[in-house]
C-alpha positions as CSV (number, residue, x, y, z in Angstrom):
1,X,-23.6,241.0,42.1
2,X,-25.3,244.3,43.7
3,X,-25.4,244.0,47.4
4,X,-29.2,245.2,49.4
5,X,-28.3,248.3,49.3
6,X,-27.1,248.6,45.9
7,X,-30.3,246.7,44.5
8,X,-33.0,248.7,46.0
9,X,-30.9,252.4,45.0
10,X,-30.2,253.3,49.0
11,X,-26.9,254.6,47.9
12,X,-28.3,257.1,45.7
13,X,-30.4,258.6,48.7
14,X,-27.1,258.5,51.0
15,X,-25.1,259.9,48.3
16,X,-27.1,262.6,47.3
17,X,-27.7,263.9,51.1
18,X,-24.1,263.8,51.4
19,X,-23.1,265.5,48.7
20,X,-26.5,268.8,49.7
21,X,-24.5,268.6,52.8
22,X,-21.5,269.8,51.1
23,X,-23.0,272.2,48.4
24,X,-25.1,274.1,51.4
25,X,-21.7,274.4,53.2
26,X,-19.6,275.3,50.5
27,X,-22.2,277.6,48.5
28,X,-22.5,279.3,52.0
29,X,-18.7,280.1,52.4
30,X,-18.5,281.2,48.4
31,X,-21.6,283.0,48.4
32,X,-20.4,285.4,51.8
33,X,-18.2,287.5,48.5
34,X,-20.5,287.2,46.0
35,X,-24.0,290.3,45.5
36,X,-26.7,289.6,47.5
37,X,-29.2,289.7,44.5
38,X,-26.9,287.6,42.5
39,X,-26.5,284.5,44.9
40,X,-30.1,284.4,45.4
41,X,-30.5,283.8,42.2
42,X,-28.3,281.1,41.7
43,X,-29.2,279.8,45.2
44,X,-32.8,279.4,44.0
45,X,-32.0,277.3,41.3
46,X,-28.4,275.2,42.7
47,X,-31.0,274.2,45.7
48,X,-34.1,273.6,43.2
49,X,-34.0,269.7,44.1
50,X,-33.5,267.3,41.8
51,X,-31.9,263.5,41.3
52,X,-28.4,264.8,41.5
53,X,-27.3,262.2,39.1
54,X,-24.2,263.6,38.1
55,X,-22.9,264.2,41.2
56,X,-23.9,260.8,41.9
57,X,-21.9,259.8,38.9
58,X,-19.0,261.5,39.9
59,X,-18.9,260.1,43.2
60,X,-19.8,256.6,42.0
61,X,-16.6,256.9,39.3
62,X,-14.4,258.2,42.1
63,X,-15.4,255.1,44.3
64,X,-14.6,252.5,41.4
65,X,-11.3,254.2,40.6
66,X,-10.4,253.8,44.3
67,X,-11.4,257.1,46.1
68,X,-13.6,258.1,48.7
69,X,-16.3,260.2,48.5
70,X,-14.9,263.0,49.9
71,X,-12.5,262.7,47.3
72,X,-15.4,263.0,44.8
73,X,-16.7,266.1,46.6
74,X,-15.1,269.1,45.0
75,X,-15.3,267.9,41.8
76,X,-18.8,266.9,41.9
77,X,-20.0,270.6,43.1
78,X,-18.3,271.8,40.2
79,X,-20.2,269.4,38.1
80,X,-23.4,270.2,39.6
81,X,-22.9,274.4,39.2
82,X,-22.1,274.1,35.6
83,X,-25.3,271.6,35.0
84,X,-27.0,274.3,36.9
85,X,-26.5,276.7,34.7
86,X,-27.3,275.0,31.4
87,X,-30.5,274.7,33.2
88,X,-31.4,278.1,34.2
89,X,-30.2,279.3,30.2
90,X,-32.2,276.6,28.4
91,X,-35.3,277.5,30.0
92,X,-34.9,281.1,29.0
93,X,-37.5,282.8,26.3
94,X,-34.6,282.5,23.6
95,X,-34.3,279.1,24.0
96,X,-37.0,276.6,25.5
97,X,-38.6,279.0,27.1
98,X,-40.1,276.8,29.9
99,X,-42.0,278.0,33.2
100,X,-41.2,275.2,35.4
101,X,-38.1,273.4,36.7
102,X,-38.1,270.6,39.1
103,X,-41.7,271.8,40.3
104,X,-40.8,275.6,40.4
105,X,-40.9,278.7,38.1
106,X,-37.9,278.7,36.4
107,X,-35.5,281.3,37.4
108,X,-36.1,284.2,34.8
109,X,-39.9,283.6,35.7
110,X,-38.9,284.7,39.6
111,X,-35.9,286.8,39.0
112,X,-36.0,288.3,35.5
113,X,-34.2,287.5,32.5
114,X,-31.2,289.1,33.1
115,X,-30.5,288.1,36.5
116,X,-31.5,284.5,35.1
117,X,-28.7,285.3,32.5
118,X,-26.4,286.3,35.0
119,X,-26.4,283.7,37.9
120,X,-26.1,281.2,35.0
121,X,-23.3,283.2,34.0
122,X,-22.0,283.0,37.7
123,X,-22.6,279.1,38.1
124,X,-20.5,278.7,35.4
125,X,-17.5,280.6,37.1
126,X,-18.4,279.7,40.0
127,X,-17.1,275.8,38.8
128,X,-13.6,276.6,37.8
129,X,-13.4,278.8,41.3
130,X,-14.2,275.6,43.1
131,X,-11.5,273.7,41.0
132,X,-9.3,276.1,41.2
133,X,-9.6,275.9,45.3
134,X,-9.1,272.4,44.5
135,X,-5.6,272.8,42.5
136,X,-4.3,274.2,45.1
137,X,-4.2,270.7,47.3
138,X,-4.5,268.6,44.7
139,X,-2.3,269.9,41.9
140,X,-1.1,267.5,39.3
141,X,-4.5,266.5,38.3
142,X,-6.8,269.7,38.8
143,X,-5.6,270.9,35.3
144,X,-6.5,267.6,33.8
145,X,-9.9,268.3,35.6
146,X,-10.4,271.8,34.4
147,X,-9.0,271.2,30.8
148,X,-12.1,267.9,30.7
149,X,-14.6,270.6,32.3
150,X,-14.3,273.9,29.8
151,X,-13.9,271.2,27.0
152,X,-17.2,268.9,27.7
153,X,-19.5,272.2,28.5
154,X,-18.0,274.6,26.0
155,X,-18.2,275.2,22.3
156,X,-17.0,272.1,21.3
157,X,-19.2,269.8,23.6
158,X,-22.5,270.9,25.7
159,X,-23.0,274.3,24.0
160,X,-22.2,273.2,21.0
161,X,-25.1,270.4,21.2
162,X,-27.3,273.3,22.6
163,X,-26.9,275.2,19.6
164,X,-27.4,272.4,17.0
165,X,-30.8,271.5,18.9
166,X,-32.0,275.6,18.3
167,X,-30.5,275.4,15.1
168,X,-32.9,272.4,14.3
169,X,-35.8,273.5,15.3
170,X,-38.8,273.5,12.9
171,X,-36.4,271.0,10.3
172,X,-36.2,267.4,9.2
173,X,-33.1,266.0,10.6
174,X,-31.3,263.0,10.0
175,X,-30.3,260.3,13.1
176,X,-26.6,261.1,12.5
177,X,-27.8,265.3,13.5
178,X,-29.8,263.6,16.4
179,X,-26.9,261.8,17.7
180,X,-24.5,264.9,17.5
181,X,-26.7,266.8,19.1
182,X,-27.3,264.7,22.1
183,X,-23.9,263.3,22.1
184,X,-22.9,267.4,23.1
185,X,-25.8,268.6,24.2
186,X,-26.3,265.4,27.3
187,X,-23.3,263.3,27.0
188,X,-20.7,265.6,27.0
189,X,-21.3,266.4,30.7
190,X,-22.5,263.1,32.1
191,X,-18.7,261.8,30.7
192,X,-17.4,264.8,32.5
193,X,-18.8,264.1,35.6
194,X,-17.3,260.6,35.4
195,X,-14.2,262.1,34.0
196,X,-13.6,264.1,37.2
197,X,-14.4,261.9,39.7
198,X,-12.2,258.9,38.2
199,X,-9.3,261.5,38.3
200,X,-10.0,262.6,41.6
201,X,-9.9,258.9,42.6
202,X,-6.9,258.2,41.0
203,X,-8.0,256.3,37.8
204,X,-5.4,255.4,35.2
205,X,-5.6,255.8,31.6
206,X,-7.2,252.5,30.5
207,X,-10.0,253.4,33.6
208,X,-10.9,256.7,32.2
209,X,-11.1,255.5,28.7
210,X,-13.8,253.1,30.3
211,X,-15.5,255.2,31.5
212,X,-15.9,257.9,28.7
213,X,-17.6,254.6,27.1
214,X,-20.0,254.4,30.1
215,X,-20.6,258.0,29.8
216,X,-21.0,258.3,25.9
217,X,-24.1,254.9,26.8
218,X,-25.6,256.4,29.8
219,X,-25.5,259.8,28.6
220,X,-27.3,258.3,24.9
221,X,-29.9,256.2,27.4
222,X,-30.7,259.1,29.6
223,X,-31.9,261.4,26.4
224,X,-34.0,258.9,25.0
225,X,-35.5,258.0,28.1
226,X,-36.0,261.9,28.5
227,X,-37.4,262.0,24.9
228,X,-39.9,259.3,25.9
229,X,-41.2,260.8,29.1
230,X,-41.8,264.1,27.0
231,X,-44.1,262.4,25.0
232,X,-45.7,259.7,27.7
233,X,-44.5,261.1,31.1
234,X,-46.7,262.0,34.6
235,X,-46.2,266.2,34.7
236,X,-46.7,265.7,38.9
237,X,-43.6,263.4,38.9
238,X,-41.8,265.1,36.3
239,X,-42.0,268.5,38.1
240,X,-42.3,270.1,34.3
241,X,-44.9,270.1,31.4
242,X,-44.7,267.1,29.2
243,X,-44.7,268.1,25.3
244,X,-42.4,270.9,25.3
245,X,-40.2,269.5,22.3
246,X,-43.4,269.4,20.1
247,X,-44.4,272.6,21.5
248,X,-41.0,273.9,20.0
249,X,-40.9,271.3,17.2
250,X,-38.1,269.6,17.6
251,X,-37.0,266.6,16.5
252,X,-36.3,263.6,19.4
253,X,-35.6,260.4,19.4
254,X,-39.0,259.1,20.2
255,X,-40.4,261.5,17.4
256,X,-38.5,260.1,15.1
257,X,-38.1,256.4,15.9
258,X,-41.3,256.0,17.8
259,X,-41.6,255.3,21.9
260,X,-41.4,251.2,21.5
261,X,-38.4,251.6,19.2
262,X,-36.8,254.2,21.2
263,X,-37.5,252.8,24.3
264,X,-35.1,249.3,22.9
265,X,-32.5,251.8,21.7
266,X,-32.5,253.3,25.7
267,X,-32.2,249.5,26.8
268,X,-29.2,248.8,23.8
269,X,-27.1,251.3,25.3
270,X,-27.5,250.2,28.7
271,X,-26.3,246.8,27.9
272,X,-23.2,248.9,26.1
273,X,-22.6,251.3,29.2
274,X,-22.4,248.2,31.6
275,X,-20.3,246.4,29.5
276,X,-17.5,249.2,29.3
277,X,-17.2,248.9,32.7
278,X,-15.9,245.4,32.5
279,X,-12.4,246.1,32.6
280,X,-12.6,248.2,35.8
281,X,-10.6,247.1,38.9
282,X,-12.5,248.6,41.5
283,X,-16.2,248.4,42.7
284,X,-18.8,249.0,40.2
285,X,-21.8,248.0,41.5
286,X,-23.2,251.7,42.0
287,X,-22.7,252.6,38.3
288,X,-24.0,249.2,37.2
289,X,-27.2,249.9,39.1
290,X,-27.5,253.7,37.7
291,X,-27.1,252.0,34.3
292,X,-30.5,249.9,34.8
293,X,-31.9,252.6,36.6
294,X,-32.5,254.6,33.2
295,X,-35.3,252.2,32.0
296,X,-38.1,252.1,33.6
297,X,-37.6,255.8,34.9
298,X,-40.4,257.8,35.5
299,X,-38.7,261.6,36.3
């Protein structure tokens, strides 16, 4: 059972300051080489705000594969640049063409598009620097870590989710293109995140293959929870307009199964997501409670 402090989500609090500790340090040192202009613009974005739920993750899967969270650090930066990035590209013109992220302009709406395009560009790099740095203490699993990485955001796993969801726009879809598209577009990185951190714990084989399962549940939960809050969501605690996937007609998961059926999908793969984690060894109470967390969310 969840202790106090895993019940009433105080971990989440601890381990997101923690880990802003970290990223203001380390984007500090990287950012001394990098163009003035450029690491402004990534700056503005990295330090938007947010849950920080896949750093979270990737501290939480560290913990239950028997790491510490300084372990979980590097790895979870990494995570969190790359996410960064999808973020600051999807709300471009060519592609959702949003004006507000986390309760700020979006990043081509201060900077410009091409500077948007280009400290997106630099997030991206900027991950495999920081694993790279990593590899160099911490070398016989760093490859595994970057090999996961370029795999789960690349063209066979985020951007390849990100281009079925354009490519779908203003069609009738099918649930099995609904599911590939959110199995890549969100999934892929949530599993990464856990992917990482487990290997910078020191998971073994059968632990990371629970975990993927976790990931491929949450990762299914979080989008439909995301698709509901679209269509029923508070703008002022969502930090974004609600209705931007009818405003660029796509299809989601509450469009096309309704909110009430939808919303017992979200709860179905909950159940799923906690029960993969039932052959772990170590502590999973943390994961267990982001696992519930996702219903009932309201940002």
């Amino acid at each position: 059972m969840a202790d106090i402090k895993n019940a009433d989500g105080l971990f989440m609090q601890e381990y997101k300051r923690i880990f802003e500790e970290y990223m203001t340090e380390e984007f500090t040192r990287y950012s001394q080489k990098y163009q003035p202009q450029l690491a402004e613009a990534m700056k503005y974005s990295l330090f938007a705000g947010g849950k920080r739920i896949r750093p979270i993750l990737t501290i939480c899967a560290c913990k239950a594969s028997g790491g510490t969270i300084n372990d979980a650090l590097p790895a979870a930066l990494a995570l969190e640049a790359v996410h960064t990035y999808s973020l600051i590209h999807d709300d471009l013109p060519g592609m959702d063409n949003d004006d507000y992220r986390r309760g700020k302009l979006t990043n081509h709406k201060v900077y410009g598009e091409a500077a948007a395009i280009l400290a997106g560009d630099a997030l991206l790099t900027m991950a495999f620097e920081i694993l790279g740095a990593y590899g160099e203490k911490n070398p016989a699993n760093a490859w595994q870590m970057t090999k996961i990485l370029a795999e789960r955001a690349g063209a066979g796993g985020m951007c390849a989710g990100q281009t079925a969801d354009i490519a779908a726009e203003n069609k009738e879809i099918s649930p099995a293109e609904l599911n590939y598209i959110h199995e890549h577009k969100t999934a892929d990185l949530i599993i990464a995140a856990l992917l990482l951190g487990a290997l910078a714990g020191g998971a073994d084989k059968e632990a990371l293959t629970a975990l993927n399962k976790y990931g491929e549940m949450y990762g299914l939960a979080f989008q439909i929870t995301d698709d509901i809050l679209d269509v029923i969501g508070d703008e002022k605690k969502l930090g974004k307009k609600v209705g931007s996937d009818d405003k660029n007609h796509k299809v989601t998961f509450a469009t096309l199964y309704g909110v009430n059926k939808a919303q017992k999908m979200a709860e179905k793969a909950v159940n799923e997501a906690k029960a993969a984690l039932s052959s772990l060894k170590g502590d999973t109470a943390d994961l267990l409670w982001l696992a519930d967390y996702l219903i009932g969310r309201e940002c």
